[in-house]
C-alpha positions in Angstrom: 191.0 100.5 -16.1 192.8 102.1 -19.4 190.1 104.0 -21.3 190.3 104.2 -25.0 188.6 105.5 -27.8 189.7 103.4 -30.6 187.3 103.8 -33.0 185.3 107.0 -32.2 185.0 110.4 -33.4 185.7 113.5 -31.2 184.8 117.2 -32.1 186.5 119.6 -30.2 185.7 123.3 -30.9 188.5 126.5 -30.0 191.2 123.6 -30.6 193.8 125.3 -32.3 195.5 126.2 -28.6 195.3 126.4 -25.0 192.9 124.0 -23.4 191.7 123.1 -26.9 194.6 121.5 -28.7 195.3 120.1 -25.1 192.2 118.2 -25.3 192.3 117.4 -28.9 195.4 115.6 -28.3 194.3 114.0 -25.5 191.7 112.5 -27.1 193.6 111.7 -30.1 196.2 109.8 -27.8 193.6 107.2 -26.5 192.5 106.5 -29.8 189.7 108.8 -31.0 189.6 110.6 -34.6 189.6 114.3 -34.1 187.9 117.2 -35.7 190.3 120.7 -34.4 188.1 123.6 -35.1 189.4 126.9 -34.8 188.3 129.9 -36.1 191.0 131.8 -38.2 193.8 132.2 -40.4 193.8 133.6 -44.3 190.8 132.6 -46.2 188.6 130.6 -43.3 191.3 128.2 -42.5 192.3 128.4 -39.4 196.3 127.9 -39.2 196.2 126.9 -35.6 194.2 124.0 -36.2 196.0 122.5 -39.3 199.0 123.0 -36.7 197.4 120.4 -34.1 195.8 118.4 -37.0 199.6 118.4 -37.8 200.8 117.2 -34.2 198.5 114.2 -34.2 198.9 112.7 -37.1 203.0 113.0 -37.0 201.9 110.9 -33.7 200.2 108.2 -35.8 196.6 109.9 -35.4 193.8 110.7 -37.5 192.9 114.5 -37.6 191.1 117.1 -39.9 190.6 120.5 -39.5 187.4 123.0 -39.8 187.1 126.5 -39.3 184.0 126.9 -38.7 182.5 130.2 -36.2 180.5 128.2 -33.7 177.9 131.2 -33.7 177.0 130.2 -37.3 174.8 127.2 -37.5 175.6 127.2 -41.1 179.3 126.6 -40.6 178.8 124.0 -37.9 176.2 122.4 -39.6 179.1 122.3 -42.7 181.9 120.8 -39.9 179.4 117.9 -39.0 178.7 117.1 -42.5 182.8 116.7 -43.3 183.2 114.9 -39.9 180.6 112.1 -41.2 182.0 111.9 -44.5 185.3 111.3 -43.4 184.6 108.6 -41.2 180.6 108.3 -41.0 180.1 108.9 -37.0 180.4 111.7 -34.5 181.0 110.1 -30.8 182.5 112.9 -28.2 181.6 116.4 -28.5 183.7 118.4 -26.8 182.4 122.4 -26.3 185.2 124.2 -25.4 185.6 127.4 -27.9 185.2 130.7 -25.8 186.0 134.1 -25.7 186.2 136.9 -23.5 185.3 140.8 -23.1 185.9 142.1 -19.8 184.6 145.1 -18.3 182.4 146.4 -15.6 178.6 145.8 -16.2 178.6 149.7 -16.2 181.1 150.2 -18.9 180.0 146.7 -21.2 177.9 147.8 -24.0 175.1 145.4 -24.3 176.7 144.2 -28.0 180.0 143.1 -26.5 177.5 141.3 -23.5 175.8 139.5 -26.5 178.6 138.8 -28.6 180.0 136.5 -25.6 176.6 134.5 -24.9 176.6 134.0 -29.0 179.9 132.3 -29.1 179.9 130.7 -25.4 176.0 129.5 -25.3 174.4 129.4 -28.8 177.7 128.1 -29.8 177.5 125.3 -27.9 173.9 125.0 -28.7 174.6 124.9 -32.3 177.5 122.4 -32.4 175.4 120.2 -29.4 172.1 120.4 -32.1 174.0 119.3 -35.3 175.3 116.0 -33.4 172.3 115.3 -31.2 171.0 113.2 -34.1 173.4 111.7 -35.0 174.2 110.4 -31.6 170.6 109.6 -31.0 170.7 107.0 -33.7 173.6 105.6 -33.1 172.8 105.2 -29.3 175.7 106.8 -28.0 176.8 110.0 -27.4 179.2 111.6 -25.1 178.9 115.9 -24.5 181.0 118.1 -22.5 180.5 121.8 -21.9 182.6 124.1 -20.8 181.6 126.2 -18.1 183.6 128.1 -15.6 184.2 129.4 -11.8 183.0 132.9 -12.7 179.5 131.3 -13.9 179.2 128.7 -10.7 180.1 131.6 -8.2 180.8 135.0 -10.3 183.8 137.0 -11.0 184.5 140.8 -10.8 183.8 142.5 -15.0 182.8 139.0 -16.2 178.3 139.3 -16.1 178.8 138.4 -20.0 181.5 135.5 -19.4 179.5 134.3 -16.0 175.9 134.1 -17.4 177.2 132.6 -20.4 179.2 130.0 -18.5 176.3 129.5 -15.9 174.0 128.7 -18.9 175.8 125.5 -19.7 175.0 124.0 -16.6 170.8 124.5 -17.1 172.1 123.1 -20.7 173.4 120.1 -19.6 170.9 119.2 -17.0 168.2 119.3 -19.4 170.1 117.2 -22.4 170.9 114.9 -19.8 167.4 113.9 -19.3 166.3 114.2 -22.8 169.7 111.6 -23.9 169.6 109.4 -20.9 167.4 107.0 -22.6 169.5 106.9 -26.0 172.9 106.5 -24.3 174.2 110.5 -24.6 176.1 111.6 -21.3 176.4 114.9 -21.0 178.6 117.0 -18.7 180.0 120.4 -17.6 183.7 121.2 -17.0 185.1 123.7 -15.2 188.5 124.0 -16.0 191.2 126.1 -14.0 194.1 126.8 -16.2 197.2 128.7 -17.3 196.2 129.9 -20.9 196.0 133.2 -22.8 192.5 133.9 -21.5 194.3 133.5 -17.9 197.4 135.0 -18.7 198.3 137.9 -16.0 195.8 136.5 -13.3 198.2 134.3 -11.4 201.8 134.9 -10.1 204.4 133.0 -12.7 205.0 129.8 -10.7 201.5 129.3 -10.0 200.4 129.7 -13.9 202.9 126.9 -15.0 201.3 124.8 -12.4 197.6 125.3 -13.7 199.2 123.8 -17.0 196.2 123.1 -19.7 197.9 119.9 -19.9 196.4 119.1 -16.1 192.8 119.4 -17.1 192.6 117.4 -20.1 192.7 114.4 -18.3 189.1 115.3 -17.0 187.9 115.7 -20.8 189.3 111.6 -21.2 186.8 110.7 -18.0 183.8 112.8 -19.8 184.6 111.6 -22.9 184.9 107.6 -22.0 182.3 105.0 -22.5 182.0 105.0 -18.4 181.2 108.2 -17.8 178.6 110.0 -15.6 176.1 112.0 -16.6 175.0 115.3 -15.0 177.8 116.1 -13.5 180.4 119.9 -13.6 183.7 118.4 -12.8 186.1 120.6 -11.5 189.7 120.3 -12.8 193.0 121.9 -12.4 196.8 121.6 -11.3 195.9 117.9 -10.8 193.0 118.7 -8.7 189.5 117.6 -9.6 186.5 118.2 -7.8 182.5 118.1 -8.1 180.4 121.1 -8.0 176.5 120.6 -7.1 173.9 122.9 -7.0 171.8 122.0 -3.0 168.6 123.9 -2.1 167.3 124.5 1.6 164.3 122.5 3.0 162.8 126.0 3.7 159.2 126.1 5.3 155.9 126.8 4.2 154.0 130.1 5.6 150.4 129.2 5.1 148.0 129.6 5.7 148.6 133.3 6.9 151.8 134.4 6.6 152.7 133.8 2.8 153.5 137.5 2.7 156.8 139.6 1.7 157.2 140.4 5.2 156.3 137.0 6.4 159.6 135.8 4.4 161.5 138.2 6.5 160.5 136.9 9.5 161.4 133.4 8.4 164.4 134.1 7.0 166.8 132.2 8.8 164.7 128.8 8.9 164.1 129.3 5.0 168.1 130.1 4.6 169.2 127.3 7.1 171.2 124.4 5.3 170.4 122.0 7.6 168.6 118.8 5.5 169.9 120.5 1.9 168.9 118.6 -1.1 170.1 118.1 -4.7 167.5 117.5 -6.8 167.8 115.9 -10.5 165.1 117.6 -11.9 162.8 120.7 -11.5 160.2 118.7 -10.9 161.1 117.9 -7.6 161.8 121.4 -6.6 157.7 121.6 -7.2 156.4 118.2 -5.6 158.9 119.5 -2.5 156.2 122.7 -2.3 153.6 121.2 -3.3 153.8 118.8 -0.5 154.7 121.3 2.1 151.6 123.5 1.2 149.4 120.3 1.9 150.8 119.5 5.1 150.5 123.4 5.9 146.6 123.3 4.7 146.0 119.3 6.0 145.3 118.5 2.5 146.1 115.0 1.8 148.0 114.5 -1.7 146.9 110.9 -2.1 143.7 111.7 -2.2 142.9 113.1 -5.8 
């Protein structure tokens, strides 16, 4: 099966290099009419970008660039507006613009903390908003995030970069049960790659083997009318892989030893993974406790 995306409209924020205009061009290969964003260059337009917009259409694409900052609604809001006046429909949306400030939790001030959740999570929150209606009418919608390794399972000087990353995936979960019943996928991706945020963390070899080129496939999959939904798919150097959040069966210690120090004794049956679940909504996280405090008490739940 060839998937193509003759027809739709893809968004794809921090596109003027790296992963970005990796994915932009992806897209724009199968078909899809591409907004690059990127912020910079003299006067708000962003020189990267016009560079990519450049690139596709000298390979028979369509392209347009905006440089909007995706911390300013306003600016979004203005990149949507030029999106559906050029060609009247926004389809993919792909959340990729990031940055980074790296220190030690001790040494980050709390403004550089903030400055990377206002680019990383209301970023994606404001370009995610200004679509979300759009794709709700038209009954179709398809939204990646970008999240990372260093949210999923943390990485030394990144709490900024990890809790911002992390966010995306309670993001996603959320706006996948809120779309589901108007068509909108949406889906994390957690992208391992050789790029200038990367650059100096592998050996040489290794760095022009996590090419940016090898995750983009991955944005294709998200991006296509097949799609899952829910889902933070792993990518890099031709490896792709799921990541899924279990939770323990744990017990219940009523009705006398709900205490701090009866946790501690019941540590290793509430930390044992045999019988771990993955739930699809945090519902089911309270009917799981719910039920086990009945059957602790002899309360029976069908009797209301």
């Amino acid at each position: 099966m060839t998937i193509r995306l003759d027809g739709q409209v893809a968004i794809v924020t921090g596109a003027g290099q790296g992963l970005g205009r990796c994915h932009a061009l992806a897209l724009a290969d199968r078909g899809a009419k591409v907004v690059v964003n990127d912020l910079g260059g003299e006067n708000g337009e962003s020189t990267q970008a016009k560079a990519v917009v450049a690139e596709i259409r000298a390979a028979g694409g369509e392209a347009i660039a905006h440089g909007a900052n995706v911390a300013n609604e306003a600016q979004v809001i203005d990149m949507i507006t030029k999106a559906m006046a050029a060609w009247g429909r926004v389809d993919i949306l792909i959340n990729n613009a990031g940055i980074l400030r790296d220190k030690t939790f001790l040494k980050m001030s709390m403004e550089e903390f903030r400055l990377v959740i206002e680019v990383h999570l209301i970023g994606t929150a404001n370009c995610t908003k200004a679509v979300w209606e759009i794709m709700r009418e038209q009954q179709y919608g398809r939204i990646v995030c970008t999240t990372s390794s260093s949210g999923l399972y943390g990485n030394f000087g990144q709490t900024n970069y990890g809790a911002a990353k992390m966010a995306m995936v309670g993001l996603m979960n959320t706006l996948h049960l809120e779309g589901a019943k108007y068509n909108i996928h949406v889906n994390c991706l957690a992208p391992t790659a050789g790029t200038a945020m990367t650059d100096g963390l592998f050996p040489p070899t290794v760095f022009d083997l996590l090419s940016p080129e090898s995750v983009s496939p991955a944005v294709v999959f998200l991006a296509g009318p097949d799609a899952p939904s829910r889902k933070v798919l792993g990518a890099g150097g031709g490896s792709f892989a799921v990541f899924k959040g279990f939770e323990t069966q744990g017990t219940n210690l009523l009705p006398d030893n709900a205490t701090s120090e009866g946790i501690a004794d019941a540590w290793e049956q509430i930390n044992d993974e045999s019988g771990m679940q993955e739930f699809t909504g945090g519902f089911e996280q309270t009917t799981k406790f719910a039920t086990k405090a009945a059957e602790s008490l002899g309360v029976d739940l069908s009797e209301k």
